[in-house]
N, C-alpha and C positions, 0 to 999 in steps of 0.2 A: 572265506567269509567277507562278503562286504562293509566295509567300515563307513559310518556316519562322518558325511562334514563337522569340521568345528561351527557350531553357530558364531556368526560374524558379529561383534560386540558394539552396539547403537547408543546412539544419545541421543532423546528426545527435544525437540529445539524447533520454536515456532517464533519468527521475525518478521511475522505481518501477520498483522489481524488488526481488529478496529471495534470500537463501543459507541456509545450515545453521543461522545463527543464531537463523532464525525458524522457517520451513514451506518454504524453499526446499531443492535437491536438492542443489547446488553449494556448495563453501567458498567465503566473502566472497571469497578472492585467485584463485580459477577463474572467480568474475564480475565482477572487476576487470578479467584479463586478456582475457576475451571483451566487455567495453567495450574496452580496446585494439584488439584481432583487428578489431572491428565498427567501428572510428574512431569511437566516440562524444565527440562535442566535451565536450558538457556531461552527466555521467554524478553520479548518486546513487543508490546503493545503502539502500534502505528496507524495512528487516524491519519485522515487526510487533512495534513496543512494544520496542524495541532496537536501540540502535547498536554494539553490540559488536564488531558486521566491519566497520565503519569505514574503520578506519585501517588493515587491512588489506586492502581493495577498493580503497582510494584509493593506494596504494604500488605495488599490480601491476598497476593502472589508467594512471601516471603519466603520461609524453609530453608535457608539459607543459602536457597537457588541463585543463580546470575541473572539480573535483570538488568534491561537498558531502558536509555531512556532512547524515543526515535520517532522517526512521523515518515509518512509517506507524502513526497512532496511530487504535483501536479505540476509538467512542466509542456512548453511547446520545442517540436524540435522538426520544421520544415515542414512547418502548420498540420500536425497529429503532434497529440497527446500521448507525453509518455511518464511516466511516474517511476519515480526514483527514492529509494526506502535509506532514510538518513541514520544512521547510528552515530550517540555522541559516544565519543573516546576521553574524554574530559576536557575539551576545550572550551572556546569562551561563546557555547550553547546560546545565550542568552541573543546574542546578534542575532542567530538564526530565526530564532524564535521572533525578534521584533521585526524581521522582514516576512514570516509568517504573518501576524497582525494584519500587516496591512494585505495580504494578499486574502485572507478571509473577508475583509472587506469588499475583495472587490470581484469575490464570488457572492457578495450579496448585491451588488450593482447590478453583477452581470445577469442573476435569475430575475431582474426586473425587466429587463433587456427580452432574456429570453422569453419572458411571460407576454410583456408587450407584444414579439413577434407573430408568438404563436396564438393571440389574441387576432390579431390580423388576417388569423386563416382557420376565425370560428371555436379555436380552441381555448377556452377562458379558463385561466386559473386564480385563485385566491392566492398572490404570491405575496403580499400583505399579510393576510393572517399565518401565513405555512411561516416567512421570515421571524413572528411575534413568537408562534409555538415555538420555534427553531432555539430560540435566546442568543446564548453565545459561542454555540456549535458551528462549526464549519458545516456549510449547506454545498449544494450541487446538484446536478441534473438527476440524480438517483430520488432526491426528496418533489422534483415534478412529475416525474416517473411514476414514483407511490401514490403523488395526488389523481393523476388520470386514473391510474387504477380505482381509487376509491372512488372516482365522478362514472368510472362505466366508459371512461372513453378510448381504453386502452383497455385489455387485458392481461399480460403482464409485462415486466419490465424491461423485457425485450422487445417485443412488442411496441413502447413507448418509441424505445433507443431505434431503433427499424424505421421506425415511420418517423417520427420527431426529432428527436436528441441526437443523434449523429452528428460525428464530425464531420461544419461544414451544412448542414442540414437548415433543416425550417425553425428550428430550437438550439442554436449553434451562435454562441456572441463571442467574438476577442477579449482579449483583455482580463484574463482572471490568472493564467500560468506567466510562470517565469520561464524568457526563455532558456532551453538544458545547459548553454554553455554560462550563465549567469549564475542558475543555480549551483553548480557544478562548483564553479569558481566558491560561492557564498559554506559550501560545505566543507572546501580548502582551509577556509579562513578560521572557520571553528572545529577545523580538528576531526571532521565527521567523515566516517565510512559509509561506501556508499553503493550501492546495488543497484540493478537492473531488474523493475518490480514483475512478475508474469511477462516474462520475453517476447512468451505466442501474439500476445498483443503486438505488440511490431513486424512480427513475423521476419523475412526475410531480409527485412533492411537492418536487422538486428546486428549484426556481424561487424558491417561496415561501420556502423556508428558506435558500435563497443571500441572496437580499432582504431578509429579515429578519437575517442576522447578517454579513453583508459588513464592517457599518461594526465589528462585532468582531474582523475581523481574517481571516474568511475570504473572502478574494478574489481567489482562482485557483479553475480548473474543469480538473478532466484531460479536454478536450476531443477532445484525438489520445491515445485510449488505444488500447494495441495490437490488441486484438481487432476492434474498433469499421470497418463499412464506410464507403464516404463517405458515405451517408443519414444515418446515425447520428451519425457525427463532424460533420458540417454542423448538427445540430440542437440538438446542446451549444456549438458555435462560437457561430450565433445568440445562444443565449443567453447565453454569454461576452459577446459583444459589448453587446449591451442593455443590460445588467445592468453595464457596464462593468469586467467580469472577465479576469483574464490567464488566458491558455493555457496548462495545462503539459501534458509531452508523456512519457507512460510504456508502457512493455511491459507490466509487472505480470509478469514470466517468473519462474517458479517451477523448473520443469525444463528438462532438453534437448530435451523435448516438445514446449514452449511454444515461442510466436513468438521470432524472434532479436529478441535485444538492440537496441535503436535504432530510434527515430521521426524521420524527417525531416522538419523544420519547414521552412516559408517564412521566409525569411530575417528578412521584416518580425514575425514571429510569433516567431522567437529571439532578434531583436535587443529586443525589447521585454519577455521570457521574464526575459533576461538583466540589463535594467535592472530588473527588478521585482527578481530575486534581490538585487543587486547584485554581479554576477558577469560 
């Protein structure tokens, strides 16, 4: 008789995603509560460059689940953009967050910049009124993106980023990221763990610069990121592993369009998740 595998015992666990406070569609407490709905054990909610919906993701999240607090921070590293997912461990958070402040600032300078540019080449946007609707959210090229769409001049947001917003492009300004070995450093100082957000985005030069700044403090790899098939998620695991790097495990859900809420880990890959955190 052929005998059945043991089914292998998972933990649901989502470490990037995002709400209205950044470029998400959703209030922080509508994606708190669908980490509820979705039994996410270990849930962080991670705008860009803000924690603001925090504390209220983590209140309508509750259940007596593990929640953090965390942000996806925007950085430069050999002029490309690479984004690095911060979890606090309990230290003194608070610095982070006031050198976040100022860098939401100066992604509002910067979409003036970039509107000007792309002004110069017929392409006009209301980045006045978009900054007004905006308040006190962290903006960025996704919110000109949205706007072309609605003007017809774009059709979607790839599309935008293709023709426009690329890095380096006609919609492309300095000066909003910190550079990776600054941030890196600033996450040292407060105690923060710290990961490697959607790797495929760096592609091949991922390797070398996990290697080279590891011993600064970045050594996690978002290995199970939601989009990612098994080919793909097996090829950042390898390297996790080699390189002696922890798992973390996120959706990156943006809308209700986007994949549900929740990664399930292999148990030995949360338990291990979860002593890195220290959670």
């Amino acid at each position: 008789m052929r005998r059945q595998s043991a089914t292998v015992p998972r933990v649901r666990v989502d470490l990037h995603c995002h709400s209205t406070c950044s470029d998400g569609t959703d209030a922080p407490e509508v994606v708190g509560a669908l980490a509820r709905e979705r039994a996410v054990e270990l849930f962080c909610l991670t705008d860009h460059d803000t924690c603001a919906g925090s504390a209220a993701a983590t209140a309508a999240r509750g259940d007596g689940a593990t929640v953090l607090r965390g942000v996806e921070i925007s950085c430069d590293h050999e002029n490309h953009t690479i984004h690095v997912l911060a979890f606090d461990t309990g230290g003194a958070w608070h610095e982070l967050e006031r050198q976040l402040d100022e860098m939401r600032e100066a992604r509002r300078r910067r979409l003036r910049v970039i509107a000007a540019r792309l002004a110069q080449r017929g392409v006009r946007l209301d980045v006045e009124g978009l900054l007004a609707a905006a308040g006190t959210r962290s903006v960025g090229r996704p919110d000109l993106a949205r706007a072309m769409i609605e003007q017809g001049l774009v059709r979607s947001m790839k599309e935008a980023f293709d023709r426009w917003l690329f890095d380096g492009g006609p919609g492309d300004a300095p000066g909003h990221r910190l550079p990776l070995a600054e941030a890196l450093a600033l996450g040292r100082a407060v105690g923060a763990r710290m990961s490697l957000a959607h790797p495929h985005q760096v592609g091949d030069r991922a390797g070398a610069m996990l290697q080279r700044h590891r011993g600064d403090g970045l050594d996690g790899i978002e290995a199970f990121y939601g989009q990612y098939d098994p080919g793909e998620r097996a090829r950042w695991i390898k390297m996790a592993d080699s390189l002696g790097l922890v798992c973390t495990a996120g959706s990156d859900r943006h809308t209700p369009d986007d994949l549900a809420l929740g990664i399930d880990l292999p148990h030995e890959r949360a338990s291990r998740l979860r002593e890195w955190l220290g959670a």
